[in-house]
N, C-alpha and C positions, 0 to 999 in steps of 0.2 A: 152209643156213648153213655158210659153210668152216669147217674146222679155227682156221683164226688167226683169227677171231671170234669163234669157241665160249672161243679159251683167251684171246685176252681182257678177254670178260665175264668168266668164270670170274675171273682176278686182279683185276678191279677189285670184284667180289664180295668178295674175299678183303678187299682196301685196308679197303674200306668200313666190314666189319664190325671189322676193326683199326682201324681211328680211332672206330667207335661203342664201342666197348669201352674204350678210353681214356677216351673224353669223357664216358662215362660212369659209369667207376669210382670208387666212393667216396672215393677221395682227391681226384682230379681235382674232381670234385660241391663237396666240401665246400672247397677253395681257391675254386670260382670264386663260390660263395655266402657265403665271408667277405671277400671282397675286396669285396662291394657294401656289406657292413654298414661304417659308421665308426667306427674305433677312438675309445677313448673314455677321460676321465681319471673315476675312480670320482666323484669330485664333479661330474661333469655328467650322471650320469645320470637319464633323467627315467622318471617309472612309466609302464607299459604300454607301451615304446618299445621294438622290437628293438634290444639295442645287444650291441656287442662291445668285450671287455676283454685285454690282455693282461697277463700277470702272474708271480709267483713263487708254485708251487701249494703251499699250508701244510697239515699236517693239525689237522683239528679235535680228533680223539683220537688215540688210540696209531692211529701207520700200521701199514699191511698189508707181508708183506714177500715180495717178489718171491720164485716159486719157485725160478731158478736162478741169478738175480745175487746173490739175497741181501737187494738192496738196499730201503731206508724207501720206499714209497710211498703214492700215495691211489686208485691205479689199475693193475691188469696184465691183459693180457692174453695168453694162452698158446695153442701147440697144437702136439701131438705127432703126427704121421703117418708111415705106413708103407706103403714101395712095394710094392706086391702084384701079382703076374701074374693073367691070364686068357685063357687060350689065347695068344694073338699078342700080345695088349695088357695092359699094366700103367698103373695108377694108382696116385695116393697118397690111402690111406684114412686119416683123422682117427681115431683114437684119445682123445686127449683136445682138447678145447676148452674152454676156462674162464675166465673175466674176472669179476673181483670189484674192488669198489672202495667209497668212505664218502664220504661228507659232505666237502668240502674248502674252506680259503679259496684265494682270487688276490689275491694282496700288490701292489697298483699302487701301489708309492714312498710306502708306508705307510698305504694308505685299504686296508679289506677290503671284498670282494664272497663273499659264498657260496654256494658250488655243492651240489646235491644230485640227485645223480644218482640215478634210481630204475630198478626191474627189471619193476614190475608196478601199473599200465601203466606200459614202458618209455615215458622220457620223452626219451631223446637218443640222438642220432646219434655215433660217436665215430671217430678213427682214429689211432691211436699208431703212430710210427716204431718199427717191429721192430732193436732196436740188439743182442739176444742171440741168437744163431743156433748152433746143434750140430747134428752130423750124423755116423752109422757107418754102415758098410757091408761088404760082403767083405774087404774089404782097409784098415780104415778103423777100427780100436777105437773104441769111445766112451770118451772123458776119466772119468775115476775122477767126477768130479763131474758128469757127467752119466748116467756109471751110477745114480749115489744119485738124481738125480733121474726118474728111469725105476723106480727102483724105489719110491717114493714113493707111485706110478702104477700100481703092479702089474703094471708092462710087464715082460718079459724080451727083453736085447738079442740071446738067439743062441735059432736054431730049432732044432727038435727035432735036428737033425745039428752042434749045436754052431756054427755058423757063424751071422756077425756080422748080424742082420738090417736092413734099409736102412731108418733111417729119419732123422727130422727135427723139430728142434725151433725154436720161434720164441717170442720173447718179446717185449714191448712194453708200459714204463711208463708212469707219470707218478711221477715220482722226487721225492721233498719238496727243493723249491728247487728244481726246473726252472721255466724260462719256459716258459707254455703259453698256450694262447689259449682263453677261452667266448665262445660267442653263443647270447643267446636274450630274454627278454623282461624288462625290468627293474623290481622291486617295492623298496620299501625296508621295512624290517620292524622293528620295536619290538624290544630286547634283553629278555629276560625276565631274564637275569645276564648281569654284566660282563663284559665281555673283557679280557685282561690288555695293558695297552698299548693299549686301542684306548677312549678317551677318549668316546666320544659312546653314546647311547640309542638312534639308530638304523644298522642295517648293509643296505647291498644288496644285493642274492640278483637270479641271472639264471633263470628259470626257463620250463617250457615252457605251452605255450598254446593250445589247440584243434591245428591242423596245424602249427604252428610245435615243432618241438624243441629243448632245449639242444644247443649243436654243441659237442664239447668234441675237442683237438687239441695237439701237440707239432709237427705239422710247422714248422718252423723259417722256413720259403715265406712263412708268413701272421703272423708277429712282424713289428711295425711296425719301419721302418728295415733288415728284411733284405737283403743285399745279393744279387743275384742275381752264380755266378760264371760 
């Protein structure tokens, strides 16, 4: 086999696994599996029916509050990594990862649906727009407020030589009063107590199902009427 065939196969190897790796990362996954589902007005929803809602996310109790923006939510997820060598080659090693979240409604134009997301068994798939990003490095201080945040963590940003260590931080809500999107399986459920404002004895809940998960999501892609730019 020549040389200019060996290289390429070689790049179309390469192509390949770069379009499979797209097509099949979780973001990617869970856009082309909520685009099949139909958007749906919370009074039409029927039981046992995959349906998808989009909404304004409420909290049910006191919200959770983001470790570095600060801000009210019903959902974050975080994670701190640091570039580390080895021999010739360096990676970024995870330090912290953490995602916490409660019980939350989705406000559709005043009808509620409620979400409850569980850890054990995990019952959804999720993936939040990372909107907080920090980062220090040799030449690169961390923000006073992302030092507090690092120390939180019981990270220290400089190594044993005093110097700035590389690292990296990411965050991703669900902020009370963002539009966001569920999909999963729809029940309507008896109120055991009132809700304030919300007039009727029963509310509906999207929940998950055998292999079916709740899909829960900020991407902005799959809100009805997005406009692609």
């Amino acid at each position: 086999m020549s040389t200019s065939i060996i290289v390429v196969v070689i790049i179309s190897i390469i192509v390949i696994i770069g379009i499979a790796a797209f097509y099949f990362n979780r973001k990617q996954v869970i856009i082309r599996t909520l685009s099949k589902i139909p958007n749906k007005p919370t009074s039409s929803l029927k039981t046992n029916q995959l349906s998808k809602v989009s909404g304004k996310a409420l909290h049910v109790k006191e919200p959770l509050i983001a470790p570095y923006s600060q801000r009210k939510c019903v959902f974050y997820q975080i994670r701190i990594q640091q570039k580390v060598s080895s021999g010739k080659s360096s990676h970024w090693k995870t330090l912290v990862s953490e995602e916490r979240f409660q019980d939350f409604f989705i406000d559709t134009n005043g009808d509620f649906v409620i979400i409850k997301p569980r850890n054990h068994p995990r019952n959804y798939i999720c993936y939040l727009v990372k909107e907080h990003e920090q980062s220090s490095g040799t030449f690169n201080d961390p923000t006073p407020k992302f030092e507090a945040l690092l120390k939180r963590y019981n990270i220290e940003s400089e190594n044993f030589f005093g110097l700035n260590k590389r690292l990296r931080y990411e965050e991703g809500i669900i902020e009370v009063g963002e539009r966001i999107t569920v999909a999963g399986i729809a029940k309507w459920k008896a109120l055991s107590e009132p809700l304030p404002e919300y007039p009727y004895s029963k509310i509906a809940t999207l929940e998950s199902e055998d292999k079916q998960k709740l899909i829960i999501t900020d991407l902005p892609e799959v809100l009805p009427n997005h406009r692609k730019r």
